[in-house]
Structure formats: C-alpha cells, structure tokens
C-alpha positions as CSV (number, residue, x, y, z in Angstrom):
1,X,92.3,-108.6,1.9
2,X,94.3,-105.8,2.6
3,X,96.1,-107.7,5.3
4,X,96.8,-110.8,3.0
5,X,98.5,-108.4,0.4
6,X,100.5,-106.6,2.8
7,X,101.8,-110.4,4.1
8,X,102.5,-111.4,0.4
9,X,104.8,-108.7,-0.3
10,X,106.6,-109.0,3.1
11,X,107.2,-112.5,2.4
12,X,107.9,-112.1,-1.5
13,X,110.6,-109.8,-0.2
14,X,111.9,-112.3,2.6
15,X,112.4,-115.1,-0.4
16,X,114.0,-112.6,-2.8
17,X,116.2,-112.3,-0.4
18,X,117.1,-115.9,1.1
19,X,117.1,-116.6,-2.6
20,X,119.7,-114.2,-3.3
21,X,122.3,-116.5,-2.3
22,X,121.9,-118.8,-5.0
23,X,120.6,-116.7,-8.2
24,X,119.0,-113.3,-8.9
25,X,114.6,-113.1,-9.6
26,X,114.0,-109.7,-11.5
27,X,110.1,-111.4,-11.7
28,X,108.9,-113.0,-8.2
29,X,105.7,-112.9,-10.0
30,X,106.6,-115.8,-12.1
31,X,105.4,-119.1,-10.5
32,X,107.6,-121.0,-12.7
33,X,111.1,-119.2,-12.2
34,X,110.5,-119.3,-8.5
35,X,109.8,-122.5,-8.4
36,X,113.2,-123.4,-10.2
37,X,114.9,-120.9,-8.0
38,X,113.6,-122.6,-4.6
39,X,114.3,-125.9,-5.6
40,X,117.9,-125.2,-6.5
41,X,118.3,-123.5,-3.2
42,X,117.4,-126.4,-1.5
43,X,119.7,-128.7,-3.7
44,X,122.5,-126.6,-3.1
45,X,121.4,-126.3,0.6
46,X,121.9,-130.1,0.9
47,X,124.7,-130.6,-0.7
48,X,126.8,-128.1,1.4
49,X,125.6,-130.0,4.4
50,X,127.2,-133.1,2.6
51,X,130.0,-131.3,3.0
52,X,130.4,-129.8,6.3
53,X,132.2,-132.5,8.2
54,X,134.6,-133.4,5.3
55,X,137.5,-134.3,8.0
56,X,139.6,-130.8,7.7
57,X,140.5,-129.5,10.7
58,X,139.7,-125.6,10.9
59,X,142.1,-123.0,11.0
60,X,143.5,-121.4,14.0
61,X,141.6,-118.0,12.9
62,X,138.5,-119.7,11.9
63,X,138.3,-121.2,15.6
64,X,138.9,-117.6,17.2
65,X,136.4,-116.2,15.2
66,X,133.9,-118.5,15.8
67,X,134.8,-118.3,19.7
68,X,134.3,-114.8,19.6
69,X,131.0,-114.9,17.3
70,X,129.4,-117.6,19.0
71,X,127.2,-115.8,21.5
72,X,125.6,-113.9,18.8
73,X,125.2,-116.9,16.8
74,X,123.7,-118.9,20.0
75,X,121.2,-115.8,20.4
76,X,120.4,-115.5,16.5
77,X,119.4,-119.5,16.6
78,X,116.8,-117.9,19.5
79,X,115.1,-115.6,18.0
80,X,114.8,-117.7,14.8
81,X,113.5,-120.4,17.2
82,X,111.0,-118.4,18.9
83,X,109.4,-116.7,15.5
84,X,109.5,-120.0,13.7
85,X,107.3,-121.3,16.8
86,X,105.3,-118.6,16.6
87,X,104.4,-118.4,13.0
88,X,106.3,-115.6,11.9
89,X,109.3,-117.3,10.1
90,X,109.1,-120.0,8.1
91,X,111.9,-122.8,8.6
92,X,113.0,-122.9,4.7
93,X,112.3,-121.2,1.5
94,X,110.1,-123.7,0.0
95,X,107.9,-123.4,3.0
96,X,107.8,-119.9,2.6
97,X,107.4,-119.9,-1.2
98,X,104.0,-122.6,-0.3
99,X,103.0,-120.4,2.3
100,X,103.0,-117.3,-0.1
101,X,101.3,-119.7,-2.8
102,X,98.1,-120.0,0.0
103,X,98.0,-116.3,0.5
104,X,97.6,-115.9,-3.0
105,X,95.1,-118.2,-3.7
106,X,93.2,-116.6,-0.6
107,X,93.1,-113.5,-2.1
108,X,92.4,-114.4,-5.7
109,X,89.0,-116.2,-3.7
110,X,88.7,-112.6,-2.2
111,X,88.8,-110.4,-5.4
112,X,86.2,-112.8,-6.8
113,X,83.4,-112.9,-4.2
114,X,83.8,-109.7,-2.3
115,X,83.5,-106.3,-3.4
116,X,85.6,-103.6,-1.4
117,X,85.3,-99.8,-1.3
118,X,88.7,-98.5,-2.3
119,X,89.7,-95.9,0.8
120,X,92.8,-94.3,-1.0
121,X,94.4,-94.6,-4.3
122,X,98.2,-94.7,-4.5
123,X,100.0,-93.9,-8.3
124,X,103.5,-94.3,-9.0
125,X,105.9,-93.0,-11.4
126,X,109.1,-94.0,-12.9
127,X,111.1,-90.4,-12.2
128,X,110.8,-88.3,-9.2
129,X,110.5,-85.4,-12.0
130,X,107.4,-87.0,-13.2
131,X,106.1,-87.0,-9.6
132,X,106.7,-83.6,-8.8
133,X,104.9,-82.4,-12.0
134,X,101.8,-84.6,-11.3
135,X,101.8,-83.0,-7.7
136,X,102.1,-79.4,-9.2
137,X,99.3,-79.7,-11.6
138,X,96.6,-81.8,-9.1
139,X,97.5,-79.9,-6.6
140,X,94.3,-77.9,-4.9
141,X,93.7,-75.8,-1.8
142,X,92.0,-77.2,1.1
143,X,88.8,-75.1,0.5
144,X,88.8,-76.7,-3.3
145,X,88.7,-79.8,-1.2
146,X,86.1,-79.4,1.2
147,X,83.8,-77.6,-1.1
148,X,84.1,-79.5,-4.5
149,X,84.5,-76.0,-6.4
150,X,87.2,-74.6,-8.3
151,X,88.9,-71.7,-7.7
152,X,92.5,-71.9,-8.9
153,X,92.8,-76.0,-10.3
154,X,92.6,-76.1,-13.9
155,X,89.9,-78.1,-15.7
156,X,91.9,-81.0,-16.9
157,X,92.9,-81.6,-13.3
158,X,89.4,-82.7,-12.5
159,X,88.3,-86.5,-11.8
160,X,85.5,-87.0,-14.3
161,X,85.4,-83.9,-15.2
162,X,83.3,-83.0,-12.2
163,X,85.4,-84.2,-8.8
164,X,88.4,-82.6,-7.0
165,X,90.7,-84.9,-5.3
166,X,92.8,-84.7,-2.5
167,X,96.2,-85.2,-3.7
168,X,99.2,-85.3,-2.0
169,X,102.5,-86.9,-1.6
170,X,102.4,-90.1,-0.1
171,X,104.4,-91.7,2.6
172,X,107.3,-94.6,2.4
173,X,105.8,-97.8,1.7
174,X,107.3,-99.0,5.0
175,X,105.8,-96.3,7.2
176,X,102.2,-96.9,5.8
177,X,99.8,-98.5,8.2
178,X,97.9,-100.3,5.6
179,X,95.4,-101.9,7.6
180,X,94.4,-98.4,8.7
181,X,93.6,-96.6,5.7
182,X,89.7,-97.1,5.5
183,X,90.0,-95.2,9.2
184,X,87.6,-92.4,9.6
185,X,88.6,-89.1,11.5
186,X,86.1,-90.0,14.4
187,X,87.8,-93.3,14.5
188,X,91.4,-91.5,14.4
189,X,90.2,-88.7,17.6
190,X,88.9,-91.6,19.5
191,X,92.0,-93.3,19.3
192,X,94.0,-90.8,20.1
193,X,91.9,-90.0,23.6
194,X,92.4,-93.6,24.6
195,X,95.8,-93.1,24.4
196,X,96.0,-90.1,26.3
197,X,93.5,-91.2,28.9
198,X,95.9,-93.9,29.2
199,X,99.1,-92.3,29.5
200,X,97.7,-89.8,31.6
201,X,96.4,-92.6,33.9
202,X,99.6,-94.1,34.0
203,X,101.5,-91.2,34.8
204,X,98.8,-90.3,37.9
205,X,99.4,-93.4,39.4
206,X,103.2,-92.8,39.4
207,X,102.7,-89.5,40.9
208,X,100.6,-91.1,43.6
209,X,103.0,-94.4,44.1
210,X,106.1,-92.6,43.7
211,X,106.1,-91.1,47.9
212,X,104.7,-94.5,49.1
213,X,108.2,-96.3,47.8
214,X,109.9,-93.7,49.1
C-alpha cells in the first residue's frame, strides 16, 4: 500500500509538471479537470507537430545552437529511451495520467480488504509558527517515553488522556524512506552489520589483492 502511494504522488507530480506547459492544476485530485487538462495537451501536442516542417528555413543562430546542443539532446533521447523500456517513464501524459488511474483503483481495493497497523503518524501545519508551538508543547524527555510516566509534559499533552508519544520533527518528504517505516530496531542493527561486514570484506580483499597487482 505504502509503495502504491508513494508511486502515485511521484507520478501526480511528474503530470503536474508535463502539464505545466499547457495550463496550471491547483487540484490533481480532480478526475475531471485532469482529464480536460491531458487531453488538451495532447491536442496541442499534435498540432505543433502539424507544424514542424512548415517549409521555413531556420536561422543561422538556431542551427549553431542546435549543433552545439545536440549531444545533450542525442543523450537525453537515451536515457528517456532506456526508462521508458524499463517501466519507469511513461511515453505521454495520458499514459501516465491511466497509469496513475490503476494505482489508484489498487489502492482503493487495498484500503477496503486489508487492515494495516499504522507504524508512524505524520501532521502538518499551515505555518512553521504553528509547528514549532505543537513541538514545544508535545515535547517529552526520553525517560517520559520509555516509561509511559509523566514527569514534566502537561496533562493535555497526553494521547487519550493516558499515552505519551514520541514526537518529533519530521524529516523532508523527499528524504523519507517510506517503505521503511514499519522497520524495527533489530531489523535497523541487522542491517547495519551486513553493511559493515560487507564493506569490511571488501576492503580486506583490497588489502590482500592490492601487492599481487603490484
């Protein structure tokens, strides 16, 4: 589930912006307006093709600049090629806008006939002020935490009245592994010994390969 909302959004945010060119969605919640806004993308889209080869010869400039930009433009068809092949990139906005459609649906089917454990909650505000001041007031000490008892967090700050909650401020949307959040701390160490087994295996059998090249 997680992983289907996470997907949504990044491609929500992909459209809004290929969209951009032709008109402005304050809502790409609304099925309706998105709908409009694809489809007169895509009649604008063919239309300037219409008109590419209209018979006028390009400027002298024009021509230099396309010279000059041309292996970027040759190596930005590439990488388009190779993550449309690979599923990452849709080819045009009404496949991505169908695409998004499917996710939704899946998840819709998911909130309906699965029941998930929430791992974290995330609230936002409309003013960093209003932030700050919720973070002040929730704010308790680790050993509040651990032990479920009050020491200097007011009453009011309690979660029914009978729970302390770990607040704190949360990271950038972007730098949020998402699909990690349900991770327990045992999960976490062991992770980070694999890694270190790893990179201190790799870095042995440098040490012992390093004076046979030599």
């Amino acid at each position: 589930l997680l992983k289907n909302l996470v997907q949504r959004r990044k491609d929500l945010k992909l459209l809004k912006t290929l969209l951009s060119e032709t008109c402005e969605l304050s809502d790409m919640n609304d099925g309706a307006a998105v709908d409009a806004a694809v489809t007169l993308y895509m009649e604008q889209k063919i239309e300037q093709d219409a008109n590419v080869n209209d018979g006028q010869p390009k400027s002298v400039f024009k021509q230099f600049a396309a010279f000059i930009f041309l292996p970027f433009s040759v190596l930005g068809k590439i990488l388009h090629f190779i993550r449309r092949k690979l599923g990452h990139l849709p080819t045009e906005p009404h496949q991505l806008w169908g695409r998004i459609q499917s996710i939704t649906q899946s998840i819709r089917l998911m909130q309906e006939f699965e029941v998930y454990k929430a791992s974290a909650v995330y609230v936002t505000f409309e003013t960093e002020q209003a932030q700050r001041a919720a973070l002040k007031a929730l704010n308790a000490g680790r050993f509040e935490v651990w032990t479920n008892k009050r020491v200097h967090l007011e009453g009011f700050a309690l979660f029914r009245r009978n729970f302390i909650l770990d607040i704190h401020e949360a990271d950038e949307p972007d730098t949020c592994r998402w699909c990690d959040l349900d991770s327990t701390g045992a999960e976490r160490i062991i992770r980070r010994i694999c890694s270190l087994v790893v990179t201190f295996g790799m870095t042995l059998l440098s040490i012992l390969t390093l004076p046979l090249i030599r």
